[in-house]
FIGURO-46809 format. One record per residue (C-alpha): x, y, z; residue in one letter. Coordinates in steps of 0.02 Angstrom, whole numbers, plus 50000, padded with zeros to 5 digits. Layout:
// residues N
XYZa ...
END
This chain:
// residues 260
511805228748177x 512125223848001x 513345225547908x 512325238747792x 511125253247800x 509385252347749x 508975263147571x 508035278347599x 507375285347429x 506415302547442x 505415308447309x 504565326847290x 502965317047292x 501825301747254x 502035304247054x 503695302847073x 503775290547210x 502665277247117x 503655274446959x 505055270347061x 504155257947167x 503425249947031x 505345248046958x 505905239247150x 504415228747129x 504685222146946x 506645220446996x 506265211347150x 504785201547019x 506105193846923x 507285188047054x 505835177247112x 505365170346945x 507195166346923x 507245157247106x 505835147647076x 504635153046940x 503405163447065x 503465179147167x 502895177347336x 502295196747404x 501635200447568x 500555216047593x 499875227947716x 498255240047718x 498215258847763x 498655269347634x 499895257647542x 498455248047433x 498255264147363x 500075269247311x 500305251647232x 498825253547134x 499635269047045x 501035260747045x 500605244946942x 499155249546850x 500265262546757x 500705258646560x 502255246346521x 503465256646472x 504105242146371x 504825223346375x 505665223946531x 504245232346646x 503105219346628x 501905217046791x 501795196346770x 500115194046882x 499865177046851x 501655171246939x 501115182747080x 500635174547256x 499755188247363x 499915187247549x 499435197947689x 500705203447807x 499225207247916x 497415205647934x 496105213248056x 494695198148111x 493385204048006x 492395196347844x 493325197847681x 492005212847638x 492155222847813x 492975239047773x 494305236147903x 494785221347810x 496495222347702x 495995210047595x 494425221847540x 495555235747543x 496875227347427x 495265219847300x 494175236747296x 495985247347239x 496975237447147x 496405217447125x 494685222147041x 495515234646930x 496465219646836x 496105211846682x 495155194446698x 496505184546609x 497725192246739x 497375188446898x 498665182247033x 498565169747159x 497815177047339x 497825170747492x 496715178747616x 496225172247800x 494805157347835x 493525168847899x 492705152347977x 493985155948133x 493605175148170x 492955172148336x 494635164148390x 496005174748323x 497485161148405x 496575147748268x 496655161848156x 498225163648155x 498575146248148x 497775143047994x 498555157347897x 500145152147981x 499605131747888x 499215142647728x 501075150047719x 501605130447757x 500665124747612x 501585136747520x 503365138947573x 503785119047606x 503395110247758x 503555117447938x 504935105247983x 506135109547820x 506035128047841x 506225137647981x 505735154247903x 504595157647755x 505565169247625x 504615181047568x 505085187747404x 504545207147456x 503695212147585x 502845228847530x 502315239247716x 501615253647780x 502325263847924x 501105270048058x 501255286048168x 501875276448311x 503295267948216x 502125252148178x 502145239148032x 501125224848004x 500265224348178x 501965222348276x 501705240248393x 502875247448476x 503295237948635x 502085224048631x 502735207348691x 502355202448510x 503955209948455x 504925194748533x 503895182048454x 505245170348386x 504535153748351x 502705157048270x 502585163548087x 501185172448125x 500115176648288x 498665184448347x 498485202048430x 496915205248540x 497545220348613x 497915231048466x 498205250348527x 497305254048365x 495445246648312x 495135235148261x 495725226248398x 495845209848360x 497105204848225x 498465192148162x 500115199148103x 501645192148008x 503025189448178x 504855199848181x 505935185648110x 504645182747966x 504915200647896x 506495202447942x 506755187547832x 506165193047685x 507315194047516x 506765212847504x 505785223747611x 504865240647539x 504275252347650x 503085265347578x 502895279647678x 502175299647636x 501395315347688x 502015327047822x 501265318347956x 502555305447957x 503995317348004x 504035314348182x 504105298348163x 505295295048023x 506405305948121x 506525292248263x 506395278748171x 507985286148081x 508935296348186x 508695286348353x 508795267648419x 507045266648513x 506705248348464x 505125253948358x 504475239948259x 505015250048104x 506775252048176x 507015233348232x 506695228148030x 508045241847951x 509245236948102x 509105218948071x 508865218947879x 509955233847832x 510145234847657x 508775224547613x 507435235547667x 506995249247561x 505955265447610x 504975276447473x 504365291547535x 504085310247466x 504915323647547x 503635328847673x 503885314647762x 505745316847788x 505745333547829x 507245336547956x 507805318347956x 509715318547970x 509895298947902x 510625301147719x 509705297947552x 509945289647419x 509795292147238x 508655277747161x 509385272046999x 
END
């Protein structure tokens, strides 16, 4: 366990949530710059796509909440084998609610998967594993890409990414990223960020609403049950941040905390 407890900020609902997020994301922005003049995001699909895009399309509020596309390097913390346009596909997800939405002159770097290898999702993953390479320094000098923020989803079964709850993939230590054939939810064929790749991140943001999630957050939370969700806040601790409304932490006993 580390040392430190993962943030959990609750909001009464998405208005409230989104302003916030948006203020983790532009903090988290210019520690990035600052390291090395970019800011390297993964993202996931579901619902997520959609809370961002409130969340960054809103007005500056002035100098210092400044959305700075063009140093932004868009990954995909997972991706279902499908064509860029499929409507399972993240990437079409993340373009249709927030990437088309942006002005022409500010448009970030993206880096979605070769669709070229769809029918062989171990080559797949391979590929997008030499894309992260190409980015993050050569294979043999890192061990670990380091994300700037990861920015995740949580699913009804304690999922993230497409690491499910337990699937051997969860003790996938030497591969960046890997392919999933068996997914318990369709599509079933997939490639996913591994465990030590998110868990390496620099920050972490979970984004997480509705009542549905209750059950859920509760274990994730109050228990130990080696969900994929719980593995990341046990290993990253402080690092990982969840934004959810209220509904979604009904009856979870884990304290809150005030974001400032």
């Amino acid at each position: 366990m580390p040392k430190t407890q993962p943030n959990l900020f609750a909001f009464p609902g998405v208005d409230a949530l989104a302003p916030a997020l948006r203020s983790y994301i532009i903090q988290s922005q210019a520690a990035g710059i600052a390291r090395h003049d970019s800011f390297k995001v993964a993202v996931s699909g579901g619902s997520l796509p959609k809370t961002l895009a409130t969340a960054l399309l809103a007005p500056s509020s002035g100098p210092n909440d400044v959305v700075e596309w063009n140093k932004w390097e868009i990954f995909f913390a997972d991706e279902r084998a499908v064509p860029l346009d499929h409507e399972d596909s993240n990437y079409a997800l993340l373009k249709k609610e927030l990437l088309d939405k942006l002005p022409e002159d500010q448009k970030p770097a993206v880096r979605p998967i070769d669709v070229t290898h769809l029918e062989d999702t171990q080559e797949l993953a391979d590929q997008y594993e030499k894309t992260l390479v190409g980015s993050f320094a050569s294979r043999d000098s890192v061990r670990l890409p380091i994300f700037d923020l990861l920015l995740l989803g949580c699913g009804p079964d304690g999922h993230t990414c497409s690491l499910f709850p337990g699937h051997a993939l969860l003790r996938e230590n030497d591969a960046w990223v890997a392919p999933i054939e068996d997914s318990p939810k369709p599509p079933a064929k997939r490639i996913t960020l591994t465990l030590p790749v998110v868990t390496h991140a620099v920050r972490i943001a979970f984004v997480a609403t509705g009542g549905g999630k209750k059950e859920i957050m509760k274990q994730i939370f109050d228990t130990s049950d080696g969900l994929p969700c719980t593995l990341i806040n046990e290993t990253a601790g402080d690092r990982a941040s969840w934004f959810v409304d209220e509904p979604a932490v009904e009856g979870v006993a884990f304290p809150r905390r005030a974001f400032l």
